[in-house]
N, C-alpha and C positions, 0 to 999 in steps of 0.2 A: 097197473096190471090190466090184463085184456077185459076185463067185466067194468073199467072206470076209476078203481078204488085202488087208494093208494097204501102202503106199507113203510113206516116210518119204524127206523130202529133210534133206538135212543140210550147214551150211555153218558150218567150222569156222575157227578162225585156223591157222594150221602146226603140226601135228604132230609130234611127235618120232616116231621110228620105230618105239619102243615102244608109242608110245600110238595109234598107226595098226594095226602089229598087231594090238592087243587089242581094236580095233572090229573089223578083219577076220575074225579068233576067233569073234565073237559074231554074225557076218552071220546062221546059218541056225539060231541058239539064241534062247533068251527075249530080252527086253528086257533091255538091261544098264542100272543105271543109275551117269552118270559125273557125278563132280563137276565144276561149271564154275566156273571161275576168278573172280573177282569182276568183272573188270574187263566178263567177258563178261555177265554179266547187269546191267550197263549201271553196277556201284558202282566204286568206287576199290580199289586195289591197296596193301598196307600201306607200300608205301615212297610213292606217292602220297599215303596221307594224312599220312604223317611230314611231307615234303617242306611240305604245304600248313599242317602246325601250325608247322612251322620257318619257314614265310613269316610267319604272323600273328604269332610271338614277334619276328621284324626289324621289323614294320611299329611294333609295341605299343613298345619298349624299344629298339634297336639303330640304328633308320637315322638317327642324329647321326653314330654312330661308323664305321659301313658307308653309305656311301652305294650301293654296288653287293649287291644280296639275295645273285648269286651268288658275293661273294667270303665275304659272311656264311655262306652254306651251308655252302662247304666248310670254310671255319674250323671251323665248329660241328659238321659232322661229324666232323671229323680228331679234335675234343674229347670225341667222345663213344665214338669208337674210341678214344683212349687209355685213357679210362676204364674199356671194359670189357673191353680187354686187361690195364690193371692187376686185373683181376680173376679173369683166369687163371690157374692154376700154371703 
């Protein structure tokens, strides 16, 4: 702006409370800078891209025996929660 001072709009997805305070914290301090989520800079979210390899493994191998991706999903997850439960003490 012509007096030096800048004008920042910002539009976020829902905030937790905590993470609303800590921009409020930071209004009249330096620039902070916050990590954004993946999904928000336009990429996929890790259980997103699980989801989307566990499609292409039914598409590749599976759909004779699953006719339905999401009864194969949660099959295939429940199997890989046992898995790495048996992996805990």
């Amino acid at each position: 702006m012509k007096d030096g001072s800048l004008k920042v709009t910002l539009i976020t997805r829902e905030l937790a409370p905590s993470e609303m305070a800590e921009i409020m914290l930071s209004l009249n301090q330096e620039i902070v800078e916050i990590e954004m989520p993946d999904e928000a800079k336009g990429g996929k979210s890790q259980s997103q891209r699980l989801r989307g390899v566990i499609f292409r493994l039914w598409e590749q191998d599976y759909q004779g025996k699953y006719k339905d991706f999401n009864i194969f999903y949660d099959s295939y997850m429940d199997k890989m929660i046992e898995n790495i439960k048996d992996k805990l003490n």
